[in-house]
N, C-alpha and C positions, 0 to 999 in steps of 0.2 A: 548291897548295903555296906556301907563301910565304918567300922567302927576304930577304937582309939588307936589300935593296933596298928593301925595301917594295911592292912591283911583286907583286900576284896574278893569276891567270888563275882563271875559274871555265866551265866546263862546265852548262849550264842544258836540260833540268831538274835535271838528275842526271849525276856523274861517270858513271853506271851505266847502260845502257841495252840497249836489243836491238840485234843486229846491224844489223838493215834499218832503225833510227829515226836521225833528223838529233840534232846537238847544236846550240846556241850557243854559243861559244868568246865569252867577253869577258873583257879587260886591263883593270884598275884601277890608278892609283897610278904611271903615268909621269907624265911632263913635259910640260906642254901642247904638243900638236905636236911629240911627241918621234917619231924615226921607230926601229924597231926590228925586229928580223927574226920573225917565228913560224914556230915550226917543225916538222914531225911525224914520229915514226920507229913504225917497225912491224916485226916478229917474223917470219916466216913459220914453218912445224912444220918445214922444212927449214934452218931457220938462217940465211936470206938479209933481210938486212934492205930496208927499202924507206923512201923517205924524201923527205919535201914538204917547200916554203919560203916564204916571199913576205914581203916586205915592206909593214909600212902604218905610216901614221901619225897618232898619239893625234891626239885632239880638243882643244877647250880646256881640257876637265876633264882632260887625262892619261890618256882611257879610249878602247880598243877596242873594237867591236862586227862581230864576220863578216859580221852578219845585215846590218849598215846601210854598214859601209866598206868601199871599196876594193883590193885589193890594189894597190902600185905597180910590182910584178916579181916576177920569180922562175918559180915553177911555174906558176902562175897569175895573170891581171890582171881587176882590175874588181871586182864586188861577186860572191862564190864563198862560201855560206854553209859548206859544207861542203867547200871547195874542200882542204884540209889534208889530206881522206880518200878523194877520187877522183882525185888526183893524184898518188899514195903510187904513187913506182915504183923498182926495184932501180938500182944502175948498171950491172949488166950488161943487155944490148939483150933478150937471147933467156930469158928467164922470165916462170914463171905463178906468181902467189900462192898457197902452198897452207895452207889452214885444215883439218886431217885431223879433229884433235881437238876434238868440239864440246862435249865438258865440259867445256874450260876457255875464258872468254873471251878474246877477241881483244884483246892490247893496246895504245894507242896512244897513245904520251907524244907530247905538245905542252908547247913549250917557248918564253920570251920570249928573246928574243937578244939583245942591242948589245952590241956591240965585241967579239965573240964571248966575254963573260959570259952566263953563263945566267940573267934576273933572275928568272925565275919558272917554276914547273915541276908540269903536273897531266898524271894517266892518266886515259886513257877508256876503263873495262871493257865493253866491246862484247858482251854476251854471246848464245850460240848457239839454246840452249835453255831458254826463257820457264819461269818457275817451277811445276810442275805438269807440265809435258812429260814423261812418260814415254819413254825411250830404253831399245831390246828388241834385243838380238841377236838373229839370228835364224839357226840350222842347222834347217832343217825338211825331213827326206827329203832331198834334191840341191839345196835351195836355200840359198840366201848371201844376206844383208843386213842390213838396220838396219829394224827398224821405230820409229815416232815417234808417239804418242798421244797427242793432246790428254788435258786432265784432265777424268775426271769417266765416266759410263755412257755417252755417245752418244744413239743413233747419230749416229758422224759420216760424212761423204762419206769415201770415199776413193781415197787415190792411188796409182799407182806412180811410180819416179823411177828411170827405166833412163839409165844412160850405159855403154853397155858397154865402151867403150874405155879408160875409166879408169879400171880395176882395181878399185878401192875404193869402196865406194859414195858418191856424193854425199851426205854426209850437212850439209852445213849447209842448203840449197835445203831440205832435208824437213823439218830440224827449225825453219823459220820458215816452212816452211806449216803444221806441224802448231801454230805458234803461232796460226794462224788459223785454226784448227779443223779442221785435214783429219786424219786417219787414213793416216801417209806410210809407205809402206813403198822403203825402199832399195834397187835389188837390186844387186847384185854378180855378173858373169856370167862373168868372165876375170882371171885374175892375182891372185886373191883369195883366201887360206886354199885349201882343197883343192882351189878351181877347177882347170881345167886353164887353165897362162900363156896359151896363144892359140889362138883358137879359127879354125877353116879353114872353119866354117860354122856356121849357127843354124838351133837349132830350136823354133819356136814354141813345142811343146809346154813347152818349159822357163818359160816366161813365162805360158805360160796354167796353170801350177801355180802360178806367182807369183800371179796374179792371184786364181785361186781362195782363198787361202790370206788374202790379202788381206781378200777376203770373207767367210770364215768367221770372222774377228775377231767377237768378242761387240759389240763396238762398232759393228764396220758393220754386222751383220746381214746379211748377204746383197743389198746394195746393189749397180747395178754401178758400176763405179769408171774414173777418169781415170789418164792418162801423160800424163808431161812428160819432155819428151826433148831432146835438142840433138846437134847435127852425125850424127855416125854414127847415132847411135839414134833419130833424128828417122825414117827409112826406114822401119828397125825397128818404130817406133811405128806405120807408117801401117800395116806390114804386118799390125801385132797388130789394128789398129783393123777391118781389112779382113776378119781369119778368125776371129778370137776375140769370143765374141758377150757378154761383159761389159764392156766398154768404153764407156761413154757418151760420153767427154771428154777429146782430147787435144791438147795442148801441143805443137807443132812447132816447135821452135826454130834456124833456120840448119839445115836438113839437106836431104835431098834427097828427088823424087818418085819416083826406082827403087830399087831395091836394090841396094847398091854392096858391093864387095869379093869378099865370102864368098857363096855361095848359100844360101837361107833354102829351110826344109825343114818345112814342117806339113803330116801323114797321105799323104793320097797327092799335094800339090802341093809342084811345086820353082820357088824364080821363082830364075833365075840372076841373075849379079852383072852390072852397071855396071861397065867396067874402066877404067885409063886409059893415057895414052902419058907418059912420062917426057918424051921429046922435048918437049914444050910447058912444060918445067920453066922461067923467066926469073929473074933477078937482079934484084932492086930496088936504087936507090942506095945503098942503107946494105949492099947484099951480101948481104941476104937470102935464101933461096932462096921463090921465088913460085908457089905449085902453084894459084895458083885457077883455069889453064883446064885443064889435065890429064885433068880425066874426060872418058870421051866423054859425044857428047850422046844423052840419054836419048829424043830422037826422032828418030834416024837408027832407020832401018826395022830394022837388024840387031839395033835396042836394047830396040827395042819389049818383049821380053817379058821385061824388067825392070824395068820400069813398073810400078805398083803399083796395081792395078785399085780404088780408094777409094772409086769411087760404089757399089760394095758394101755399103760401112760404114754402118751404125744410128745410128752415134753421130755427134760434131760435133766439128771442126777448128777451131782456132787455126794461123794460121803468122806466127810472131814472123821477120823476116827485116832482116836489116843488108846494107843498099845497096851499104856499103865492103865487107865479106866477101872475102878471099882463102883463106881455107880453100879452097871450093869455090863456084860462082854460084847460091848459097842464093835470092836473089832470081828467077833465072831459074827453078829447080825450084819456088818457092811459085807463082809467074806459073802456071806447066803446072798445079799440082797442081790452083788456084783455075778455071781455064781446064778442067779437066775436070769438077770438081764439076758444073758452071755447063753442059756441053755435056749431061750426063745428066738436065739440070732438078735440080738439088741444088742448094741456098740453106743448107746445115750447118756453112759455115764464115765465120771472121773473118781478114781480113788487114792486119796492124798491120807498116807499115814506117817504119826508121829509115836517114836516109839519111847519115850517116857512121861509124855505129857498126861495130864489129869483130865478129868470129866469137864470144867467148864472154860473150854475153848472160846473167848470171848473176842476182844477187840484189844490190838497191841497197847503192851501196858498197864493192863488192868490185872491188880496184884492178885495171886496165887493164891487159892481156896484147897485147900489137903481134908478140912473135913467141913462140916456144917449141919444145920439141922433139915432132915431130910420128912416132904411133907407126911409122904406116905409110910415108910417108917416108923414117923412120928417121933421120930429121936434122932441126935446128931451121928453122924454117918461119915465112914472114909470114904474122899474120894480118888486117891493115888494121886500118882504122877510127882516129878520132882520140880522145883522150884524153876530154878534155869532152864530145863529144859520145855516146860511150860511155856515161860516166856516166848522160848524160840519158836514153839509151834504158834503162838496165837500171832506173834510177828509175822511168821512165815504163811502162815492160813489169808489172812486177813487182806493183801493184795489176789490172792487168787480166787477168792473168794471173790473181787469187784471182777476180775478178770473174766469167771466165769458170765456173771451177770450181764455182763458188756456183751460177753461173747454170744449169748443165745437171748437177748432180751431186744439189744439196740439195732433196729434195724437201719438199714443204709439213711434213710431221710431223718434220723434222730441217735446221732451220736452221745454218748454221755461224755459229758466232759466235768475236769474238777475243779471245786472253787478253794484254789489253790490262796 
């Protein structure tokens, strides 16, 4: 947009893009060496806005490049091509971004600043759902969710996307893998439409109808299929991965190697929960409340039979894990889980660590959560990790993470491919 100034900002390639792709932000039309502020605001579906800054300053030509200059302050310093969009945080300390609705795009005004005039002003439609993506509610028998289809007859791989603790199904994470060809289905297991709000245990059988139902998609054909999970349902997964025999391919994101909270219930096996002590609750400077050593540990002898016996499992492991993590010591549960494969002669899995990143390892781009309101807690909670370096891991996660799935899902007669 160009205002009286003469001063434009242009977005490259395209104001337009997908969620998970970079832009390049460039300024034309200032004053050689003029310095001025850039700026970015963002929407959340909850009405909280979220908001970057930084300072640089034009060239001889009068023009800015993210890609080539430096930030001089502000939210960020140094050369942050995207730094406008992984820096994007509320003023209040204790919130999570929340993106509900992935038919409309995400939007994000950037703006040229001096002297707190606006000289120049363009939006970047971020959008959710790649053109051809098919988006399916889903009431099937007792199940809840979103499913996400790539375009076209398949067969595609496919996936499930369990986060049970967040009511509503994750639907942006599905619908930009099913931009890369997966077959995503969302599920929804608590607090969702006729769910029941909270559940005091699980049962497998409920996910192995997900799964099934998955598969009988005309598109996957009867494939088996991948989960990706994070924190709580990271267990969950292992547990699915452990008893439920369609599972090739799961995603472990920050969660743990026992089964924590609730007791998990498939036919005639019960693996009890993982419990914790309040007592070990601490305060961070900023007055946070701090539960990452709270659980007990999953290998004290009393613990044992909430372990999650994995080297059962057919399929192959990912454990995506952040070093910083105060959720819970997702790192020390990946160490065991890896540490078991490995005692039973198992080589099925990959372990990809980030060493400052936070608890919610998301989909590149998706701004920086440090604390939030945590269900079981009941109160808002630190989750670590630092800003930037978050970033990097959920950028860097986020191709390996399809890589994987390709790798162990797409068999030779069905490639995934991306709708680029």
């Amino acid at each position: 947009m160009h205002y009286s100034s003469g001063v434009s900002i242009r977005l490259l390639p395209s104001s337009k893009c997908s969620f998970e792709d970079p832009v390049q932000v460039t300024v034309r039309g200032l004053n050689p060496h003029q310095r001025v502020k850039l700026r970015s605001k963002i929407t959340d579906d909850n009405g909280l806005v979220f908001n970057a800054s930084a300072t640089y300053q034009a060239d001889d030509y009068g023009q800015i490049d993210m890609n080539r200059d430096p930030s001089l302050g502000g939210s960020f310093t140094g050369v942050e091509p995207m730094g406008l969009f992984w820096a994007l945080k509320a003023d209040v300390l204790s919130c999570k971004f929340t993106l509900a609705d992935v038919t409309r795009p995400a939007l994000v005004d950037i703006e040229v600043v001096s002297d707190d005039e606006v000289l120049a002003k363009v939006t970047n439609e971020r959008h959710c759902i790649a053109e051809g993506v098919r988006r399916i509610p889903v009431a099937e028998g007792r199940i809840r969710g979103t499913l996400f289809m790539p375009p076209g007859k398949g067969p595609f791989p496919g996936i499930l996307d369990t986060n049970v603790f967040r009511g509503a199904p994750f639907e942006l994470r599905a619908a930009l893998l099913a931009k890369n060809g997966f077959a995503v289905f969302a599920l929804a297991f608590q607090g969702y439409q006729d769910l029941p709000k909270r559940a005091d245990r699980f049962h497998l059988e409920y996910f192995e109808e997900s799964v099934d139902f998955l598969r009988e998609q005309p598109e996957v054909k009867g494939q088996k299929v991948g989960n990706i999970s994070i924190s709580k349902s990271g267990d969950l997964a292992l547990s699915m991965a452990t008893f439920l025999p369609n599972l090739a391919a799961t995603v472990w994101i920050n969660g743990c190697n026992a089964n924590t909270l609730v007791p998990v219930y498939y036919k005639d096996i019960v693996i009890p929960p993982l419990l914790f002590d309040t007592k070990r609750i601490k305060m961070t400077p900023l007055g946070l409340v701090d539960i990452g050593e709270v659980m007990d540990d999953p290998m004290a002898e009393e613990n044992l039979p909430s372990v999650i016996p994995i080297e059962r499992a057919p399929g192959n492991f990912m454990f995506v894990v952040s070093e910083a993590d105060r959720n819970w010591r997702s790192a020390y549960y990946a160490k065991l889980a890896c540490e078991r494969l490995k005692a039973h002669g198992k080589n099925n899995y990959d372990l990809v660590k980030y060493e400052n990143a936070g608890h919610f390892i998301e989909v590149p781009y998706m701004p920086f959560c440090l604390a939030n309101f945590h269900g079981v807690a009941s109160q808002p909670v630190f989750f670590g990790g630092d800003p930037k370096a978050h970033s990097e891991a959920q950028l860097d996660a986020w191709p390996k993470i399809i890589d994987f799935f390709r790798k162990h899902l797409a068999a030779d007669e069905h490639k995934t491919r991306s709708m680029l």
